[in-house]
C-alpha positions as CSV (number, residue, x, y, z in Angstrom):
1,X,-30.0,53.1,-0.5
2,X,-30.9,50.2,-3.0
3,X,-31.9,51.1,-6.5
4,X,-32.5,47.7,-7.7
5,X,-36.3,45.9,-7.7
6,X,-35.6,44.4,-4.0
7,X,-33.7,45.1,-1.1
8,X,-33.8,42.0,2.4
9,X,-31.2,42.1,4.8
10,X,-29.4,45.1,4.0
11,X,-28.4,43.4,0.4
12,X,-29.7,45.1,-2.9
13,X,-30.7,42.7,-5.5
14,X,-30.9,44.2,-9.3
15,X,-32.6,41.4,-10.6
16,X,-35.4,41.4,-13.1
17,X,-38.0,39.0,-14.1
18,X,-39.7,38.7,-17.5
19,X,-41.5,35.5,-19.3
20,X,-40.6,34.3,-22.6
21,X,-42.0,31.0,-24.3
22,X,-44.4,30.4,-21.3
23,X,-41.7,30.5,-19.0
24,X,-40.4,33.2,-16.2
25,X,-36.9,34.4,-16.7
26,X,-34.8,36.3,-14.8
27,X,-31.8,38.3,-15.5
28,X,-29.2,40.6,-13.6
29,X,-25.6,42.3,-14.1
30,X,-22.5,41.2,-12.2
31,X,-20.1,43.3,-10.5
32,X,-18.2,43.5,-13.7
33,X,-21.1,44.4,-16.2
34,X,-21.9,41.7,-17.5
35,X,-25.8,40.1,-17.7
36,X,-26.7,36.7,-16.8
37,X,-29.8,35.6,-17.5
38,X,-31.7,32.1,-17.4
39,X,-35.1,30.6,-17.0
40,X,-36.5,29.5,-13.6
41,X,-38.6,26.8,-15.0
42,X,-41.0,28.0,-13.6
43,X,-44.3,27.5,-15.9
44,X,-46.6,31.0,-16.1
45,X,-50.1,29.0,-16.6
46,X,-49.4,27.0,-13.0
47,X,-49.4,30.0,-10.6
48,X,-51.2,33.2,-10.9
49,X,-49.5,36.0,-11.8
50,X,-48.5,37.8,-8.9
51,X,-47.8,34.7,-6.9
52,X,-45.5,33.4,-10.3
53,X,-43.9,36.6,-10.5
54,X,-42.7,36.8,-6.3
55,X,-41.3,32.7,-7.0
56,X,-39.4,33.7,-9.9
57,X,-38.1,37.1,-8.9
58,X,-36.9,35.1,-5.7
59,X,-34.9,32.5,-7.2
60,X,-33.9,35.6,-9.3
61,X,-32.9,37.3,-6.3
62,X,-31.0,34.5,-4.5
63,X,-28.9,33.1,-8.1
64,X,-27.8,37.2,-8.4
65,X,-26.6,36.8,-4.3
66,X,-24.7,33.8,-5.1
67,X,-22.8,35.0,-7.9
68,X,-21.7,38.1,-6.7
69,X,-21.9,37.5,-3.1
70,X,-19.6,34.6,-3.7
71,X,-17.2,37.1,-6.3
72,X,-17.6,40.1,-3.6
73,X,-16.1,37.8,-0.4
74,X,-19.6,39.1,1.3
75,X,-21.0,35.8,1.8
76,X,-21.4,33.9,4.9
77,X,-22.2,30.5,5.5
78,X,-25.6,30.8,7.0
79,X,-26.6,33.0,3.9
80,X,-25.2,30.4,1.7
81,X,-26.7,27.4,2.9
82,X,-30.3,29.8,2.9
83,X,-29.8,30.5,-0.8
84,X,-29.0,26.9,-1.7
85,X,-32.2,26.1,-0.1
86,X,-34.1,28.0,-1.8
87,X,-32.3,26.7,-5.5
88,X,-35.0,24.9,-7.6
89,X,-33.8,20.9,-7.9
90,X,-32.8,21.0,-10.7
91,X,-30.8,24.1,-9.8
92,X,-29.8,22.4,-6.5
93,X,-28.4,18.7,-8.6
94,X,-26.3,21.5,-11.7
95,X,-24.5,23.1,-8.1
96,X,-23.7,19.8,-6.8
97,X,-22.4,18.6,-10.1
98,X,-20.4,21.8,-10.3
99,X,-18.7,21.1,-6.8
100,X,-17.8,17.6,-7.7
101,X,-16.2,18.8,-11.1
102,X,-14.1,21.7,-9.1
103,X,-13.6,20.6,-5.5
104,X,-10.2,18.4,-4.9
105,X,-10.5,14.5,-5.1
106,X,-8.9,13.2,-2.2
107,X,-7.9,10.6,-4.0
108,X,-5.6,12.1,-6.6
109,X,-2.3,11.4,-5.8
110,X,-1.1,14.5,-4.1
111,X,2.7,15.9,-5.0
112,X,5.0,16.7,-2.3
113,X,8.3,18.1,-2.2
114,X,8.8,17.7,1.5
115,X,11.4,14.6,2.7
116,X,10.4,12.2,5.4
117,X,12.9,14.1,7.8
118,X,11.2,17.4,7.1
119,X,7.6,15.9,7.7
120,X,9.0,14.2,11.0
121,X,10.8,17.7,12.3
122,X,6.8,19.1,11.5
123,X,5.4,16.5,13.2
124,X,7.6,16.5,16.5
125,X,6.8,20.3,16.2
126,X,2.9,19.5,17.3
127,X,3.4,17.1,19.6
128,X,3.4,17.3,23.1
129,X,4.7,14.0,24.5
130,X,7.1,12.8,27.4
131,X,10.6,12.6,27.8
132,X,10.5,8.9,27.8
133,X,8.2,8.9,24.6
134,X,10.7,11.2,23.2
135,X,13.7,9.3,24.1
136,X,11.8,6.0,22.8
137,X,11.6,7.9,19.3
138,X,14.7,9.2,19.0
139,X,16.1,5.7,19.3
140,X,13.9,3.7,17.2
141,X,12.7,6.1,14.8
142,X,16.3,6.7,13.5
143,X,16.8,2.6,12.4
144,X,14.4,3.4,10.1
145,X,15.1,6.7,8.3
146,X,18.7,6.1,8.7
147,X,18.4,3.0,6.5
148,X,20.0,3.1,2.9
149,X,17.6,2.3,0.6
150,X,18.6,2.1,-2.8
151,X,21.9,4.0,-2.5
152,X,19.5,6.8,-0.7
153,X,19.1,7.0,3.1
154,X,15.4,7.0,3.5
155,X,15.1,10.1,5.6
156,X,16.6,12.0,2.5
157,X,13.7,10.3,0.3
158,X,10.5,12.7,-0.7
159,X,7.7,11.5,1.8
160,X,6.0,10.6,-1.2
161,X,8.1,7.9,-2.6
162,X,8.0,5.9,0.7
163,X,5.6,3.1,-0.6
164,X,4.5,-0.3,0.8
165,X,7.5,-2.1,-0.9
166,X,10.0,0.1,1.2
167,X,8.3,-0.9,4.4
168,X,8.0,-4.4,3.4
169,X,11.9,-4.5,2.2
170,X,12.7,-3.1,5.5
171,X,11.2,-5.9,7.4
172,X,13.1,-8.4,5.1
173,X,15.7,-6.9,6.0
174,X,15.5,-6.4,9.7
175,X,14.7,-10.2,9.9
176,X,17.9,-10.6,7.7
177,X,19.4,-9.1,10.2
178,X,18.3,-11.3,12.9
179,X,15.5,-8.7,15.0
180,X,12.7,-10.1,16.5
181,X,9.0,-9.2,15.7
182,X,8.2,-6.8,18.6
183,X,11.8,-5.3,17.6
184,X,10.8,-4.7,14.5
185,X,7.4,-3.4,15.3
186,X,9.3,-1.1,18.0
187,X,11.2,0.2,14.7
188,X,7.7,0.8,12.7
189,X,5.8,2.5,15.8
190,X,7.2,6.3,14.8
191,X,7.1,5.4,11.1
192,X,3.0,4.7,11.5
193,X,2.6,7.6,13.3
194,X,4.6,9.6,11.6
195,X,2.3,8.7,8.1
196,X,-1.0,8.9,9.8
197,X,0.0,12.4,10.2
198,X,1.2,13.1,6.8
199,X,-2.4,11.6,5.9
200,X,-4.3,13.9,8.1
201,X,-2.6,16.9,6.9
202,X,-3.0,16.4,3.0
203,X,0.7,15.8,2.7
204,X,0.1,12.0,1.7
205,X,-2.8,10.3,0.6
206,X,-2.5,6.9,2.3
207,X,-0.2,5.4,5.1
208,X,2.3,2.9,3.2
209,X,3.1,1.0,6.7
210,X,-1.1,-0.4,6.7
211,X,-0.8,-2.3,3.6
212,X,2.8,-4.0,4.7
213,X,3.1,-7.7,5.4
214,X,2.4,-9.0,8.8
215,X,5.5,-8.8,11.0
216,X,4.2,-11.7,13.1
217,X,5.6,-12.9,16.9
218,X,8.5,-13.7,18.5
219,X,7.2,-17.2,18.2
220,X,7.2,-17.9,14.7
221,X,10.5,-16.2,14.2
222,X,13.0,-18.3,12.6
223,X,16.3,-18.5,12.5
224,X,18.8,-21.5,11.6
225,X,21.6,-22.9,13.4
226,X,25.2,-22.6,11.7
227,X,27.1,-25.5,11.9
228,X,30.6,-25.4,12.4
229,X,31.4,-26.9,9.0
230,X,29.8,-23.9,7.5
231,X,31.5,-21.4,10.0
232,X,34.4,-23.0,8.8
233,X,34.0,-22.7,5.3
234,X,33.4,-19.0,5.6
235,X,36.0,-18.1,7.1
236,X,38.7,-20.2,5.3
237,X,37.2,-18.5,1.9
238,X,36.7,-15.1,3.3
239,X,38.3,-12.5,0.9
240,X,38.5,-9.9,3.8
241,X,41.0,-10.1,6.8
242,X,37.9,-7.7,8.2
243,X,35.6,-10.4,7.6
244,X,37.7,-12.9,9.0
245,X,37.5,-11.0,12.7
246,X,34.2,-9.5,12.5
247,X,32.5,-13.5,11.6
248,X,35.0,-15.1,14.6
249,X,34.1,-12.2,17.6
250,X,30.5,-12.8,16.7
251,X,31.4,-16.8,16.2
252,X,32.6,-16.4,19.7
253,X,30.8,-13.7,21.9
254,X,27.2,-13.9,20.6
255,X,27.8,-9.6,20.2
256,X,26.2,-8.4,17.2
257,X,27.6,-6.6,14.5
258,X,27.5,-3.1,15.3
259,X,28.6,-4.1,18.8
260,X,32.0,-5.8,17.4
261,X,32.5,-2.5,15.4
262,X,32.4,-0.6,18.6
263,X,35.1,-2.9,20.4
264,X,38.1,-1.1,21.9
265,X,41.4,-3.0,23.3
266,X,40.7,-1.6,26.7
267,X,37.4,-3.4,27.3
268,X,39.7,-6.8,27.2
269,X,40.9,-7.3,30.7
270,X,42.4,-10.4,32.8
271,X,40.6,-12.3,34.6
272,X,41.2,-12.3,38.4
273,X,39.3,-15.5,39.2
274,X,40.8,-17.8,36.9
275,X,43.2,-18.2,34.2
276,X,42.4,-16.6,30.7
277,X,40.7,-13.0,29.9
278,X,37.4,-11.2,29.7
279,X,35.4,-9.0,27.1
280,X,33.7,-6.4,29.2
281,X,30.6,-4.8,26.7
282,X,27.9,-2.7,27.2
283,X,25.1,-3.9,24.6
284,X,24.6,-0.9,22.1
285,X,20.4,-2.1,22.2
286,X,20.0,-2.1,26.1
287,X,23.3,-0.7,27.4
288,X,23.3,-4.0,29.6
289,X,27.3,-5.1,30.8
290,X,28.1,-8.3,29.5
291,X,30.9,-9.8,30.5
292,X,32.5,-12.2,27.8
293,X,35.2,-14.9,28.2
294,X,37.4,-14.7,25.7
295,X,38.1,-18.8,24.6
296,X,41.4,-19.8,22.7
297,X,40.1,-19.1,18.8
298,X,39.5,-15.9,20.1
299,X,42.9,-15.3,21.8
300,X,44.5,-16.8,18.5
301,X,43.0,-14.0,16.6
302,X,44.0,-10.9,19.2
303,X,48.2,-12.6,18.9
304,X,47.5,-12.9,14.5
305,X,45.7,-9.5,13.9
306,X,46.4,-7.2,17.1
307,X,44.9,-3.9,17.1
308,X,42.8,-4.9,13.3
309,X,40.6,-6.6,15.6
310,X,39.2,-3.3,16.9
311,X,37.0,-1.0,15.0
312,X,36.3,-3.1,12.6
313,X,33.3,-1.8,9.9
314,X,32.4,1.2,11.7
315,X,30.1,1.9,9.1
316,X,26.5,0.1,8.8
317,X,26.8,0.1,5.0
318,X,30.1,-2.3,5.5
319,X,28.1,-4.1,8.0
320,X,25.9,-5.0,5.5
321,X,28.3,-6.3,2.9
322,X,29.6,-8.1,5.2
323,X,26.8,-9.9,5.5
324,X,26.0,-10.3,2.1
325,X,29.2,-12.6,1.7
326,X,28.9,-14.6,5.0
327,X,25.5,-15.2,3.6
328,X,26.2,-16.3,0.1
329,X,29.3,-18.5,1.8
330,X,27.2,-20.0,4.4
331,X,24.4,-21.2,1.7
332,X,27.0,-23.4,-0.2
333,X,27.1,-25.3,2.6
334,X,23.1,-26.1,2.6
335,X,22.8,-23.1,5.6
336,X,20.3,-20.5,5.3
337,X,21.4,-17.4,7.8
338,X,22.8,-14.1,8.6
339,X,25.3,-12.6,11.0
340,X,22.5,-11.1,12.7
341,X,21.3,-15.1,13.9
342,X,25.1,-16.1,14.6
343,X,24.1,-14.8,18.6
344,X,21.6,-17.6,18.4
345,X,23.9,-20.2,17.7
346,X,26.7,-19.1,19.9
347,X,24.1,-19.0,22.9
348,X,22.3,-22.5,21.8
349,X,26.1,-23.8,21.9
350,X,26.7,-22.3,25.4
351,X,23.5,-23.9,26.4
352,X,23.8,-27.4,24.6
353,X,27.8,-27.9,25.8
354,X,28.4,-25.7,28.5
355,X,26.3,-27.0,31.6
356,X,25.6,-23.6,32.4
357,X,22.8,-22.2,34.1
358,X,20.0,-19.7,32.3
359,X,21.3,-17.2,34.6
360,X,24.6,-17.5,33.6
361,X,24.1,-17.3,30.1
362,X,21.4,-14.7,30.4
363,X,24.2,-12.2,32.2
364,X,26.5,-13.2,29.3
365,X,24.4,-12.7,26.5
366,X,23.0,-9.1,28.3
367,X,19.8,-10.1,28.9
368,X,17.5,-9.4,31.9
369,X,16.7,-12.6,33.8
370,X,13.6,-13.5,34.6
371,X,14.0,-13.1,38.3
372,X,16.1,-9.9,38.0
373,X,19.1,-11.7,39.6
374,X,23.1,-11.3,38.0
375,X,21.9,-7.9,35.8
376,X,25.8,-7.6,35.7
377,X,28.4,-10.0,36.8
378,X,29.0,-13.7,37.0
379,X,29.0,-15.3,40.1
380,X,33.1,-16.0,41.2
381,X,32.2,-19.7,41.4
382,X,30.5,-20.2,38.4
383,X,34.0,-18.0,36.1
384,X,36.0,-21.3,35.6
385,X,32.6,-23.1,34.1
386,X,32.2,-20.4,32.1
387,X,35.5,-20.5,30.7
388,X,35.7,-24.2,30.4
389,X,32.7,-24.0,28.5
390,X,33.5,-21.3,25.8
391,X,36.9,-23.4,24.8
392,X,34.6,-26.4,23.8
393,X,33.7,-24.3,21.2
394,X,34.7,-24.7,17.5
């Protein structure tokens, strides 16, 4: 039963209407007691008076259903966008400035506790992708949040603080470390995806990795060659004995340096097909064999250091000081470059003194050739060329 002035759609409505100044008003109690009342602006000398007292008792009416319809949780959607409708404009423009005032901007900065490593366990939660998209992840993705940043591995780091200058010091220093562009952009595939969702879910307002510099192709990447008066000054000045074996293996082999940390004396064997010995090494980026010879600087370092020569700066964050003083060394002598290049020279050399074949030195450096021929070994013939050619090396 209704005891108020009007009852539609099951709803009682206890509003009243009066005039005052020339003007209908209305007024009715909330759920808690207390009155509201307000003008309708509706003018009592431009409508009779029955027809102004129905317009004015029904704004009445829907004001008193959004206020405590609203307050009561009894409002649906279809009744609210009704009542709006029926708001006078002026009515309609106060409502709409009341939103804006209370409704959240998307574009205030929103606070996060959550680390990246949290958002990416969330995120692989909701995902339903393939084993090899899975595998792909779980080896590039790690590059990234692995990476010390700061003293601070990045993974550890509130989602939050990630901005565009991380990303953009992470490319520095993957080119530092001598990756190629769609390397790189392998890295920063997860990380993109990874921040469009944070942005879709309110975690983050924006995606750092869109507003990072251009990565750019594998055929403006640059790199400079080391000469051997600079490889030479390096090492005669190196303050390490660690340095001294990590620079000559990569000197030498064309590994890089996480591969040369990984070395173990059993993957140095004889050579049955001629005199001297061979490196046998599975790339850590491709798992590729590669099979090595081992020239006479590299022999004179197994008889001065032995076993050091293995296991050398197991740890990326001594990889990377490493670099830091073969790079300062290196740039006294007018060169510009990073252990991460010294591959490049040690394969130009092969190429530029060695009279080898592509093939050849695509098997040695463990790379797929472009007719998928020698994926493992060197050809018997070709092992005393090979040889010949690494001991013209300096």
């Amino acid at each position: 039963m209704c005891l108020g002035n009007t009852q539609a759609k099951g709803r009682c409505y206890m509003a009243s209407v009066y005039i005052k100044d020339g003007h209908y008003y209305f007024s009715f109690y909330d759920s808690y007691g207390k009155r509201h009342q307000k003008s309708t602006g509706l003018k009592v000398d431009q409508y009779g008076k029955r027809e102004g007292k129905q317009l004015a008792l029904k704004q009445a009416n829907d004001q008193e259903f959004l206020h405590n319809g609203a307050r009561n949780n009894t409002l649906s959607f279809i009744d609210l966008l009704g009542a709006v409708e029926r708001l006078s404009p002026s009515d309609k423009t106060k409502l709409a400035m009341a939103i804006a005032d209370h409704a959240p901007d998307r574009h205030d900065k929103i606070t996060t506790t959550l680390t990246y490593l949290q958002v990416r366990d969330k995120w692989l939660g909701k995902l339903d992708k393939s084993d090899t998209w899975l595998k792909d992840e779980q080896s590039r993705h790690p590059i990234f949040f692995n990476w010390q940043y700061n003293d601070q591995q990045v993974g550890n780091m509130s989602i939050a603080e990630i901005n565009t200058e991380l990303i953009d010091d992470f490319i520095r220093y993957c080119k530092d470390q001598g990756k190629a562009p769609n390397t790189i952009k392998n890295y920063l595939k997860p990380v993109n995806q990874l921040f469009n969702y944070a942005v879709a879910n309110d975690i983050i307002n924006k995606n750092p990795k869109e507003y990072a510099q251009q990565i750019g192709s594998a055929t403006t990447m640059e790199w400079e060659y080391i000469n051997d008066e600079a490889f030479d000054y390096a090492i005669d000045n190196a303050s390490y004995d660690e340095d001294v074996i990590l620079w000559t293996w990569l000197r030498y082999t064309g590994l890089n340096p996480k591969d040369v940390s990984l070395l173990t004396p059993d993957q140095v064997e004889d050579n049955i097909d001629c005199a001297g010995r061979n490196l046998n090494n599975g790339r850590s980026k491709n798992g590729r064999l590669q099979r090595i010879p081992l020239n006479d600087q590299l022999e004179t370092l197994l008889d001065r250091y032995g076993d050091q020569c293995f296991g050398v700066f197991t740890s990326k964050h001594e990889r990377d000081n490493s670099n830091k003083r073969f790079k300062k060394l290196i740039a006294r002598k007018g060169v510009k470059s990073t252990l991460g290049t010294v591959r490049h020279t040690y394969l130009t050399n092969l190429v530029n003194y060695g009279q080898l074949s592509l093939d050849d030195i695509a098997i040695i450096a463990g790379h797929a050739d472009t007719k998928m021929l020698k994926r493992v070994y060197i050809k018997k013939a070709d092992q005393e060329k090979v040889h010949k050619a690494s001991n013209k090396l300096r």
